[in-house]
C-alpha positions in Angstrom: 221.1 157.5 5.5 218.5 154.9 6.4 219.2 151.9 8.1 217.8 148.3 7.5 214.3 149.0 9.2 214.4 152.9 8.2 215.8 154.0 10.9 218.6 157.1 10.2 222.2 157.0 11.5 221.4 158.8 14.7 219.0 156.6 15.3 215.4 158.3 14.7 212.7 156.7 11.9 212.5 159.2 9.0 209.1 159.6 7.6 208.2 160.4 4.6 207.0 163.2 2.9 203.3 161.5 3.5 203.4 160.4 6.7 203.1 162.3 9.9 206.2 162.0 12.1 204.5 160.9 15.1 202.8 158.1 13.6 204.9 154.7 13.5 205.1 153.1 10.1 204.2 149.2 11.4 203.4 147.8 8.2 207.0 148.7 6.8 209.1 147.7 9.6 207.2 144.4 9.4 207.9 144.4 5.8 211.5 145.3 6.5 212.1 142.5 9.2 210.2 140.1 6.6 213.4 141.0 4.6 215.9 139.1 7.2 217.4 136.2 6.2 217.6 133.3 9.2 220.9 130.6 8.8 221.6 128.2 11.6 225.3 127.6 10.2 228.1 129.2 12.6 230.1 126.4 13.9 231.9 129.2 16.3 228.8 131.0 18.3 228.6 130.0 22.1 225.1 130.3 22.8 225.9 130.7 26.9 229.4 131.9 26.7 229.1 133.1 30.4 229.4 129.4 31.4 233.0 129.9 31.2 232.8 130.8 34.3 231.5 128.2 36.4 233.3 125.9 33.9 236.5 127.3 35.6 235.7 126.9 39.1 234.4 123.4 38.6 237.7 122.7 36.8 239.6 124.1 39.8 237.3 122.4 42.4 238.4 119.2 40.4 234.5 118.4 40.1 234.8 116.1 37.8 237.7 113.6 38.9 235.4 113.9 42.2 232.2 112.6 40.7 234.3 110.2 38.8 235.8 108.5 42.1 232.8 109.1 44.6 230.2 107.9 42.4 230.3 104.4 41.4 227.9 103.2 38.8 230.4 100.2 37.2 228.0 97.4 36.0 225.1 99.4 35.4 223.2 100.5 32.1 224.3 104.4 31.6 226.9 104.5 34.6 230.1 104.8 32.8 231.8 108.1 33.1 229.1 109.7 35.5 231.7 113.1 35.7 230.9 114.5 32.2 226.9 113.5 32.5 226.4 115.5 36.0 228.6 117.9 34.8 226.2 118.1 31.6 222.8 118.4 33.3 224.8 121.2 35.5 225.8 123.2 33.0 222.1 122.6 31.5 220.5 123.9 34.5 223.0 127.1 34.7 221.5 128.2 31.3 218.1 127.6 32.5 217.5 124.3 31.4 214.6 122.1 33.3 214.4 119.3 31.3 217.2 116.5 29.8 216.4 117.6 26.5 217.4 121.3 26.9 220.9 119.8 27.2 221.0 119.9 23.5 222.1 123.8 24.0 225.2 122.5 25.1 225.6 120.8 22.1 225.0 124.0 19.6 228.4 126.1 17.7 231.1 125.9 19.8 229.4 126.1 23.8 231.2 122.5 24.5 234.6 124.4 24.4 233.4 126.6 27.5 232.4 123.6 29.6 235.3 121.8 29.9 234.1 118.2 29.3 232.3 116.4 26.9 228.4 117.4 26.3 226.1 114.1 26.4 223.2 113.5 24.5 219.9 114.0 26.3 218.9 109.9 25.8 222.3 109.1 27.3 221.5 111.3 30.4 218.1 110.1 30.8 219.9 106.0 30.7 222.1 107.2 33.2 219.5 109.0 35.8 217.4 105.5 35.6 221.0 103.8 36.7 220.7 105.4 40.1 219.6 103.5 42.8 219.4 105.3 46.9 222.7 104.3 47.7 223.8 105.8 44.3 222.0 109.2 45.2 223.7 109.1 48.7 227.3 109.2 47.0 226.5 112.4 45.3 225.2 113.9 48.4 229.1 113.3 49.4 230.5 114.9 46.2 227.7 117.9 47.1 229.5 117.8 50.8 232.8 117.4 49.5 233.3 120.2 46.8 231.3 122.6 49.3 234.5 122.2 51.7 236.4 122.9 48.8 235.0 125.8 47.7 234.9 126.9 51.8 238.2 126.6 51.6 239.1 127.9 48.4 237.7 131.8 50.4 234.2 131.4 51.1 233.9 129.6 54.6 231.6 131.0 56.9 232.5 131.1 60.5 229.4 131.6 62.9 226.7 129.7 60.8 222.4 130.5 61.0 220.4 127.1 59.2 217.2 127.5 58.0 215.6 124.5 57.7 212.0 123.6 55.6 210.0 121.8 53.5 208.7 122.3 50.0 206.5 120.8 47.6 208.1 120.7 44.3 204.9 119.2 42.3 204.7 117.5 38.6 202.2 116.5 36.4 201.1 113.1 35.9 199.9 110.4 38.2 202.6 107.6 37.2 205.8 109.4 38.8 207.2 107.3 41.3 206.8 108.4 44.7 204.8 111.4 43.7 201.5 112.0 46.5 199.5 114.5 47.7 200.4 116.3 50.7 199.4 119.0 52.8 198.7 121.5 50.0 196.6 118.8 48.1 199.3 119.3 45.2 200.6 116.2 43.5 204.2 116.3 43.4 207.0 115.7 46.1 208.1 116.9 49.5 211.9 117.1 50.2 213.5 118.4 53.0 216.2 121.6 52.8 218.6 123.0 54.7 220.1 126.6 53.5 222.9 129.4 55.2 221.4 132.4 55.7 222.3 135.3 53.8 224.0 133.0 51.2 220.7 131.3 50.0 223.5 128.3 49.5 221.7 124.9 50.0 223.9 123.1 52.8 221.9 119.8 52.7 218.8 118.3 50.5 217.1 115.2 50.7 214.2 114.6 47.9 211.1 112.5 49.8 207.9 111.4 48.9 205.0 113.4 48.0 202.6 112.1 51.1 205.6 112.0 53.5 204.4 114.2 56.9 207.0 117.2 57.3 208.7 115.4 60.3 209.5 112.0 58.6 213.5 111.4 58.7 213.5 115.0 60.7 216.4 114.0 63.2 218.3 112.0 60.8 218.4 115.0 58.2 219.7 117.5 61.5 222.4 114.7 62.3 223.6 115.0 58.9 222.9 118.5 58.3 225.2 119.8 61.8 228.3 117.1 60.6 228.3 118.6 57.2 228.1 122.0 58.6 230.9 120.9 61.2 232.7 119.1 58.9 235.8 121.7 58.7 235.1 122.9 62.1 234.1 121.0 64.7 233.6 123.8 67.0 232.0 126.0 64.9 228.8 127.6 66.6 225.2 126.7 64.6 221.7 128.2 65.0 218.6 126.5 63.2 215.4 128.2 62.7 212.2 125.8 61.9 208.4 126.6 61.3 205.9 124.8 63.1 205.7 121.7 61.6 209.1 120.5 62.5 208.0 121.2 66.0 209.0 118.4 67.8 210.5 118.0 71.5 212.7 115.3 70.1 214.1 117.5 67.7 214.3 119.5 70.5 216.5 117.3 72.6 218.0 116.2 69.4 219.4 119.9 68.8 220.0 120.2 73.1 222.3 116.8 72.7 224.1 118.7 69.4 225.3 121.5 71.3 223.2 123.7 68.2 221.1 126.8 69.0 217.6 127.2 67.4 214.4 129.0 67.5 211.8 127.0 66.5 207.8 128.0 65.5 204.7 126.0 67.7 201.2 125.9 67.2 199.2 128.4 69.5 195.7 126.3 69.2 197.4 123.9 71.6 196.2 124.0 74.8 199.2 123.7 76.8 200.6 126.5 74.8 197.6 128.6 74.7 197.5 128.2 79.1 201.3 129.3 78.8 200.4 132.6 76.8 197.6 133.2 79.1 200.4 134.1 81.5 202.0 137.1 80.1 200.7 139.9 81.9 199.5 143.0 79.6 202.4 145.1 81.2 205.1 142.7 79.4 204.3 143.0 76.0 206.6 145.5 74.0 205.4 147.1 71.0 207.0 146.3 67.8 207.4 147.8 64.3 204.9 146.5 62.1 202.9 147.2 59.3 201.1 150.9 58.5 197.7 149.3 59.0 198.1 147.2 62.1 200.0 147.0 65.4 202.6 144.2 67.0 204.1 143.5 70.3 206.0 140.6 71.7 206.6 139.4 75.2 208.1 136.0 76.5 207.1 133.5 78.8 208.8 129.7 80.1 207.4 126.6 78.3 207.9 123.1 79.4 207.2 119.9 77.5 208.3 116.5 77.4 208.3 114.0 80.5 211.3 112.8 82.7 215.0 112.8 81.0 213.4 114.6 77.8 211.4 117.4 79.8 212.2 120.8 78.4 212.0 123.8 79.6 212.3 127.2 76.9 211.7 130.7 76.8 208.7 130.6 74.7 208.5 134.4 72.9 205.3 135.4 71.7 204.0 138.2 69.0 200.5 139.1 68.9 199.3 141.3 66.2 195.9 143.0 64.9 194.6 145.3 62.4 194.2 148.8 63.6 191.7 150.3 61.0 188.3 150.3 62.8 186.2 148.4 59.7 188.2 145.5 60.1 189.0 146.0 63.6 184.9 145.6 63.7 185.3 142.2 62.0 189.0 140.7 63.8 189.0 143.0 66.8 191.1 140.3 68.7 195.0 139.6 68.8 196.0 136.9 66.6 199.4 135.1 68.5 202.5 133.6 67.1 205.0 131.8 69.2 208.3 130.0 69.1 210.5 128.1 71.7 213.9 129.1 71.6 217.1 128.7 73.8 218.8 131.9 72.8 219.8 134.7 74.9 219.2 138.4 74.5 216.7 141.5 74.1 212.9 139.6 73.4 212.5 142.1 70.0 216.0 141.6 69.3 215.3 137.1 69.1 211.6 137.7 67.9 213.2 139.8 64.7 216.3 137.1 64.1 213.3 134.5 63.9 211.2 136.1 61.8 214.3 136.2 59.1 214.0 132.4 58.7 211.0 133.6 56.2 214.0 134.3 53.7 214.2 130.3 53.3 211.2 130.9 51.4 213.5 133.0 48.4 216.5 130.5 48.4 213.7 127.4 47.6 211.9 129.6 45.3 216.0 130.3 43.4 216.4 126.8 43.5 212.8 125.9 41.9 212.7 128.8 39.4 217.4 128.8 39.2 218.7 126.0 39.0 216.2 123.2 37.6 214.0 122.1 40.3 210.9 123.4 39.1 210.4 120.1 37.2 211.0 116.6 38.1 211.6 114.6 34.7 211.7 111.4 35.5 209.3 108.6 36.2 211.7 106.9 38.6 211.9 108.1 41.8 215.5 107.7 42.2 216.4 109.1 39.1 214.5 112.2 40.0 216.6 111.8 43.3 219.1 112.1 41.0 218.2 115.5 39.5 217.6 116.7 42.8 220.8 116.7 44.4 222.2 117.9 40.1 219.8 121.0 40.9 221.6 121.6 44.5 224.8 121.3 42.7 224.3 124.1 40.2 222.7 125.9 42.9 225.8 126.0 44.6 228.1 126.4 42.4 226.3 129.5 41.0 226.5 131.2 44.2 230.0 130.1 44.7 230.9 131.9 41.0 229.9 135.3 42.5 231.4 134.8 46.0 234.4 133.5 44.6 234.9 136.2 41.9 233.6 139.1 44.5 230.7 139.8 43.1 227.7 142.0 45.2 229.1 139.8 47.8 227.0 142.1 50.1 223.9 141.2 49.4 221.8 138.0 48.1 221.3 138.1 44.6 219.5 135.6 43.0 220.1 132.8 40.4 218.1 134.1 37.7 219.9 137.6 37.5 223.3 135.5 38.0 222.5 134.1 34.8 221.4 137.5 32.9 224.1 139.4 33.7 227.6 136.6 33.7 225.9 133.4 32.0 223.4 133.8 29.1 225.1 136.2 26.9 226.4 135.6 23.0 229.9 134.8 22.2 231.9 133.8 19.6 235.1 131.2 20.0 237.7 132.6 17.6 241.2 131.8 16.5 243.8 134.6 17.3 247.6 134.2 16.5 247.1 130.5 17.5 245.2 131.6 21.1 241.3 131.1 21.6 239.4 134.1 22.3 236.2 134.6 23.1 234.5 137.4 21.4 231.6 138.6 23.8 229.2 141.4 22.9 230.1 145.2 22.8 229.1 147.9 25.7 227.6 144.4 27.9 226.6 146.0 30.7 228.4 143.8 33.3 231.9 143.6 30.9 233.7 144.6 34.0 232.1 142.2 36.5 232.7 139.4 34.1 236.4 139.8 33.4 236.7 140.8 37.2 235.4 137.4 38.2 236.9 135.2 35.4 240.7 136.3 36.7 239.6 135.6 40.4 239.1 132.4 39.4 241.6 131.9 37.2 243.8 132.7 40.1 242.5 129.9 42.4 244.6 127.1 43.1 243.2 124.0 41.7 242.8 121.1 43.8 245.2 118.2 43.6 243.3 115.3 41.9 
């Protein structure tokens, strides 16, 4: 028997007695899917029924009694109940939302019922964004802090921590965005500072600047900031930061010495105080490294000393040189080309040079955050509103790598944002009425059923937090 498109029960096309088998009919599967009727008028369809889940740990993290009490908008245009609107452009940017109108999705069949809270209108989120001022954006920096040591304590604090800290351009389009400049990349757009925990990609501190601001601007306030958050729980708790060049600073450096924090942090070699210090290094000290099938590496170390009087300095600085090994383009680059960092860490020289080299993985969690959680588009014209959305994105960051942690799932390995979503958030459901009890009616032979309903009763089973 044929099927809608002519397809039989077992689910082959049956030709007819005119038409060779292996040639696909196009024209009347066209003219069968012309045939399907299209109704938007099913008040019980969730369109991202997986937001149940993050709905429940923000309800057991008491999110939003927090925002409610930490952020304080009374006497402002838009400020009243600031809980349900952050908690809106959250749940936005979980679905894959980048813009305050994609908030509407929350407002479609029956989703509100899996959030938890009342869905806004985009216009009254885009009022409410233009209410914040800097002090405004600094209070939800503290509800960011504050549910983190929730959730740390709810199962998923680290002990040991490793920081990676960078820069980013997060550009936009259009010259009358407030704050917006051209940095080093030439891009328009802005240039905040972030601070994420390795192997977690979660984002531990954020702070959105200026498009022209130099890398280093606010550099030692951010670190003060960034090691009491990460010390918040713990005041003994061991840190290591790793920074690319362009934090390279030897305040910073005295700054991290006076913190009691670890770090390893990149320098420029076409300095000449660093290039006299390489010079050093005898050629029996280099060790050869893995590296790539087309080229060769080794590392070796030497002492580095900057700064004058109380803030002189003195580092291992470890060094890897590498160069091609093919001869046609050892004919064009036939010498070593060097990278070096300062560090005050102990151990094996391949050992520190390979645990530096990981801070390139800062690079995936920014690009999670940019393409996962809303941050690859600024939306408003105010700077502080787009502060705003900033520290929102961070949020939904978070809290969708807390959803897997919490619930145990691949808690062994990164996994981005985006396949979060395509496997536990975006999928169909329908919100039905059974013997008096809700139940929501999600899609047959899902592929990740299990890990769903595996993570839903792990948080389920969390204790809330006393509001």
């Amino acid at each position: 028997m044929k099927g809608l498109l002519g397809w039989d029960d077992v689910g082959s096309y049956t030709a007819s007695k005119n038409q060779p088998r292996e040639t696909l009919p196009v024209s009347r599967v066209s003219q069968s899917l012309d045939r399907v009727q299209v109704t938007f008028d099913d008040d019980n369809l969730v369109a991202n029924a997986g937001l149940l889940l993050p709905a429940t740990l923000a309800g057991r993290l008491g999110l939003e009694s927090l925002i409610n009490t930490t952020v304080c908008l009374d006497g402002r245009v838009g400020g009243a109940s600031p809980g349900r609107k952050v908690l809106t452009l959250m749940n936005t940017m979980l679905a894959g939302g980048s813009h305050i109108d994609h908030a509407d999705m929350l407002r479609a069949g029956a989703t509100q019922q899996v959030v938890s809270h009342r869905v806004m209108a985009p216009s009254t989120l885009g009022t409410f964004l233009r209410s914040f001022t800097f002090g405004h954006v600094r209070q939800l920096e503290a509800v960011n802090d504050i549910v983190r040591q929730r959730a740390w304590a709810a199962g998923v604090a680290p002990g040991a921590l490793v920081i990676d800290v960078d820069s980013t351009i997060c550009e936009v389009v259009g010259k009358t965005k407030q704050g917006a400049g051209y940095g080093y990349t030439h891009a328009l757009g802005y240039h905040p500072l972030l601070a994420s925990i390795a192997g977690t990609g979660e984002i531990l501190h954020g702070r959105l600047r200026k498009g022209s601001a130099n890398t280093q601007r606010g550099t030692k306030r951010f670190v003060n900031e960034l090691v009491a958050r990460a010390r918040r729980d713990d005041p003994h708790r061991k840190l290591t930061a790793r920074f690319d060049s362009g934090f390279w600073n030897n305040d910073t450096i005295v700054n991290l010495n006076r913190l009691d924090v670890r770090y390893t942090m990149a320098i420029r070699t076409n300095v000449g105080a660093v290039q006299t210090a390489i010079a050093t290094i005898t050629e029996g000290a280099w060790q050869r490294i893995d590296y790539t099938c087309d080229g060769e590496a080794e590392v070796a170390e030497c002492a580095y000393t900057s700064g004058q009087g109380a803030k002189r300095v003195t580092r291992r600085l470890i060094v890897r040189r590498t160069r091609l090994t093919g001869k046609a383009q050892q004919t064009l680059w036939p010498d070593w080309r060097h990278h070096a960092f300062l560090t005050d860490l102990d151990g094996d020289v391949v050992e520190v040079d390979r645990f530096h080299r990981e801070h390139a993985t800062v690079e995936l969690a920014i690009k999670d955050l940019k393409a996962g959680a809303g941050l690859e588009h600024l939306p408003s014209g105010v700077f502080s509103a787009n502060s705003a959305w900033f520290q929102i994105a961070i949020l939904a960051h978070n809290m969708c790598r807390w959803t897997a942690r919490l619930g145990g799932h691949d808690t062994d390995r990164l996994i981005v944002a985006r396949t979060i979503r395509t496997r536990l958030l975006a999928l169909p459901g329908r919100l039905v009425n059974r013997a008096g009890k809700p139940t929501l009616r999600l899609p047959t032979r899902w592929p990740w059923a299990e890990a769903f309903t595996t993570i839903l009763e792990a948080l389920r089973a969390l204790e809330p937090v006393p509001t």
